[in-house]
N, C-alpha and C positions, 0 to 999 in steps of 0.2 A: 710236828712229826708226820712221814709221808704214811695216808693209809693205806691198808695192807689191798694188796689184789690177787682176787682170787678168778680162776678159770672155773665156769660151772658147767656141769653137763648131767640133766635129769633125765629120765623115763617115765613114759604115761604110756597105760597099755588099753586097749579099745577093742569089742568086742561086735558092736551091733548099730543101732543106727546114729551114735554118738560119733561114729566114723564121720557123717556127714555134718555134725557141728564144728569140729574140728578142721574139717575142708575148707569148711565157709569163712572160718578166721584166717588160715594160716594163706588160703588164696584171695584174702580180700573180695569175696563174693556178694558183701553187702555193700550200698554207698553210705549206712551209716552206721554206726556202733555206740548205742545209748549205752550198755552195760559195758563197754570201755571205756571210758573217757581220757585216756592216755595215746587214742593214735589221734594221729593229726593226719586229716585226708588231706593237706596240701602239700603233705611230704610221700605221700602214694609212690609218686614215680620215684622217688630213689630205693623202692623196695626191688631187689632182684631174685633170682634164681639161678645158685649152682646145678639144680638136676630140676627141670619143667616136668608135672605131671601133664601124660599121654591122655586122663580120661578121670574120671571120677575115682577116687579114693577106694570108695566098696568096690567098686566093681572093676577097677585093676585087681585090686586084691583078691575077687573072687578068680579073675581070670588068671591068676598065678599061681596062685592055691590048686588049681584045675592043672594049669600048664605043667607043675611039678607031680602030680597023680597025689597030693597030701591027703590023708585022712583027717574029717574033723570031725568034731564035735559043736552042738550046742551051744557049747560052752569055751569053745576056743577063740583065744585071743588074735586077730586078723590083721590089725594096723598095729605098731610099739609107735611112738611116736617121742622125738628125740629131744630136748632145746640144750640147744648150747650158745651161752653166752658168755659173762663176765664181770666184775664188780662194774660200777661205774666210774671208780677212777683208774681203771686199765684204761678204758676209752675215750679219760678226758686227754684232749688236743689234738689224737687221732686222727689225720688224712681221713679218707673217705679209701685210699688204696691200702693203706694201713689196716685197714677193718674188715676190708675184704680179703687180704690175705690170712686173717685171723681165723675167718668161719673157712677157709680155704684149707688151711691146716687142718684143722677141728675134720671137718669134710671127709679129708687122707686117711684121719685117724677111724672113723666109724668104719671105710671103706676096709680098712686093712682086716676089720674081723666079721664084716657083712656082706655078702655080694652083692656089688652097686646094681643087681637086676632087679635086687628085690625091691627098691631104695623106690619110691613112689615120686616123692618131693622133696628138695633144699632147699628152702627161700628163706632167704635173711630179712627181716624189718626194721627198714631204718623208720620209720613213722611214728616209730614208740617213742619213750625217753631213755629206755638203754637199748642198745641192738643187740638183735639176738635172732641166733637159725631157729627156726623148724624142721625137722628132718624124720620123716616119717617111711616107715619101711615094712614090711609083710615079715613077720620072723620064721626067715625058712633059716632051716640050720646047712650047713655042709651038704650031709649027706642028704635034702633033700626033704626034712620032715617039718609040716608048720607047729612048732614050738617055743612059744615064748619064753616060757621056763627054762629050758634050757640054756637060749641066750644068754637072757638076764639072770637068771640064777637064785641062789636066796640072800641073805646078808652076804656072805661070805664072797660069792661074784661081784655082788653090785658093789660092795666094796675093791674088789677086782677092777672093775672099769673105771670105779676114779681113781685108781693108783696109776693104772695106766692113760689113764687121759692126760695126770700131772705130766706122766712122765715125757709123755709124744708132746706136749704143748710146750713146757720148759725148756726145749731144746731151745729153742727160739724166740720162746718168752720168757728169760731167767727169772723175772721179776715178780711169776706168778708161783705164787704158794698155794701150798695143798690143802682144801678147804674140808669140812667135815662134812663124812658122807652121813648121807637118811641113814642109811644101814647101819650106821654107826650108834644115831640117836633112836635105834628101834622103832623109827617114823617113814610109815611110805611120803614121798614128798608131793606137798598141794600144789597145785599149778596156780601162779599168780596170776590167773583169768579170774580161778572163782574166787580171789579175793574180792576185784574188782567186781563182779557179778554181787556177790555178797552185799557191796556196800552199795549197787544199782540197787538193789532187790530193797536194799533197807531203808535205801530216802523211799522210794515206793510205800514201802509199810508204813513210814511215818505219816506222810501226806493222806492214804487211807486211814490210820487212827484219829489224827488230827481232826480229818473231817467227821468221821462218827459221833467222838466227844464231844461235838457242837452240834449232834443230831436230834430232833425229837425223833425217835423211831415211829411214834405213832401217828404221824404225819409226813406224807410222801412228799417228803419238800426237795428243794434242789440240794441239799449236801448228801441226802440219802441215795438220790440218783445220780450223782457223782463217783459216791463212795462205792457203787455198783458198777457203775462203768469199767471207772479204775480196777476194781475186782475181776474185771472180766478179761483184762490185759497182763493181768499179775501172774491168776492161777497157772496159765502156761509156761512163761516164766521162770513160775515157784517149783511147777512140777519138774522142771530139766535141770532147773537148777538141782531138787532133792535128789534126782537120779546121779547125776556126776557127782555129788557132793558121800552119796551110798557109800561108793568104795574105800572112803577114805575114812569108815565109821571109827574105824581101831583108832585114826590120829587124831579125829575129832572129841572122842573120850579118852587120851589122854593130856589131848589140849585141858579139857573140864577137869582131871584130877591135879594137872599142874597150877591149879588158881592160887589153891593155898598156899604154894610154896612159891608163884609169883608175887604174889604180894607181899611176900614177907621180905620178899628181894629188891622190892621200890626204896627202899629205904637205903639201901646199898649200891643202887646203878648207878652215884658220882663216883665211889670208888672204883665200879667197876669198869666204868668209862675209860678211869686210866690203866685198869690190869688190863681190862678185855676188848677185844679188837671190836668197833662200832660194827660189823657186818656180825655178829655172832646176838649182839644186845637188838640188832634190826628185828632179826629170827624171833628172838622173844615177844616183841613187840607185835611182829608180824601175826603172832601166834594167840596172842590175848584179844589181836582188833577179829580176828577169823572165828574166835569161840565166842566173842560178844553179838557179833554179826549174827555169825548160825544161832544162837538159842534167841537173838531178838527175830528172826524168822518163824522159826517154829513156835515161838509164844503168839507170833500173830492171828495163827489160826484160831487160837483159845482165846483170844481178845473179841472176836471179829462176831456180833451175835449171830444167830443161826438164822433171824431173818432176815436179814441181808447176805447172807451165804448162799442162801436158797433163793433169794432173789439172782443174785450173780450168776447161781450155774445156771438156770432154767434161762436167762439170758444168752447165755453161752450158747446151751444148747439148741436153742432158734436160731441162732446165726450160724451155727454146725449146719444145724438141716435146711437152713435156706442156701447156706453154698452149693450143699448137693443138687 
């Protein structure tokens, strides 16, 4: 049986200096990427761009924000940032012009209810293993005002924009069915970066416990000043990752109250393999490795003894004050 394929198109909204993390992936800014391990830098150059950013991300956005006279706040959202991609059996056999016509369409479709002024960046990554745009824009509405709420709306819109996503893309992709929105499952949706982060962060964690458990703490020996080192490369790390991972606290405690009733469900995914489409059982899947991840994170602080912690920052912090 052929599997089903579906058209996706998510929202992530950004407010402050996480602007500039997001820059740095979707324009390949690093030469390497340890917490991705899915691009492949020798496929770099087939990555393109429908719309080139003119300047850094904040500070287009600041200067648009300016350019339209918008009121903000604090607290106002400044980048939306877009992906659209696809299952990956849309894309198997795929041309290369085949694929580009696809984020081409997708492209038409944001345009038709965004002004391409505000539209920052388009860049498609073929470097991954599935392709997928980035599309990232300033939410000015119509008449002129910065609001992403508006835009995007609350369930009820955002289920709005995938009905009409299906429907602009089906013209021309009959093939693709209409997939189930977050809004639907009362879940804001996690960006499959910080999965991958998640499981960077967690071999990290292991290699630090592992070495502790084989530590005398009462001798300064080389696993203790290892496990410090390593500490010292984590905490930063740990700390961007807790901040991006914040906003998503609502989805991450209902991943934790769905355990019970995932597990009662292992016993039943041969059945459901054959009722339920493999992209819906991924989801699940996907949902149980992201809430193991996260709380083996956050137990590693409570692992970690407090003199080696205190070793770590006071580490840190010399090499702060010797940069300056």
């Amino acid at each position: 049986m052929q599997k089903a394929q579906y058209g996706i198109l998510r929202f992530a909204k950004y407010k402050g200096p996480e602007i500039s993390n997001i820059e740095a992936h979707n324009e390949r800014k690093k030469e390497k990427y340890a917490s991705n391990p899915d691009i492949d830098n020798s496929r770099r150059n087939l990555n393109y761009h429908f719309i080139e950013p003119v300047g850094k991300y904040r500070a287009e956005s600041n200067r648009l924000i300016e350019e339209y006279g918008c009121r903000t706040r604090k607290d106002s959202v400044r980048v939306v940032e877009v992906l659209i991609t696809a299952t990956p059996e849309f894309f198997k056999g795929k041309k290369k012009s085949e694929i580009r016509a696809y984020f081409q369409t997708a492209l038409e479709f944001i345009e038709k209810y965004q002004d391409s002024e505000t539209i920052l960046s388009a860049v498609v990554h073929m470097d991954e293993k599935t392709p997928h745009m980035h599309l990232s824009f300033v939410p000015i509405t119509q008449d002129g005002r910065l609001c992403a709420k508006e835009i995007l709306g609350n369930k009820k819109k955002l289920t709005w924009w995938q009905d009409e996503f299906w429907k602009h893309m089906v013209e021309k992709y009959p093939d693709l069915e209409r997939g189930e929105a977050a809004s639907m499952t009362g879940r804001e949706h996690i960006p499959p970066r910080l999965f991958k982060e998640a499981a960077h962060l967690t071999r990290q964690a292991k290699q630090i416990t592992d070495l502790l458990e084989n530590t005398n703490l009462f001798n300064a020996g080389k696993n203790t000043n290892k496990a410090v080192e390593l500490l010292q490369k984590f905490f930063p790390a740990m700390e961007n990752f807790q901040t991006q991972v914040r906003k998503y606290d609502k989805t991450i405690s209902s991943l934790k109250s769905d355990n019970v009733s995932l597990k009662r469900q292992t016993q039943d995914l041969s059945r459901q393999v054959k009722e339920a489409t493999s992209s819906s059982i991924r989801k699940k899947m996907d949902d149980v490795r992201l809430r193991a991840d996260y709380e083996n994170l956050q137990n590693l602080m409570n692992r970690i003894p407090p003199e080696i912690l205190e070793l770590a920052k006071r580490g840190q912090l010399t090499h702060s004050d010797r940069e300056r």
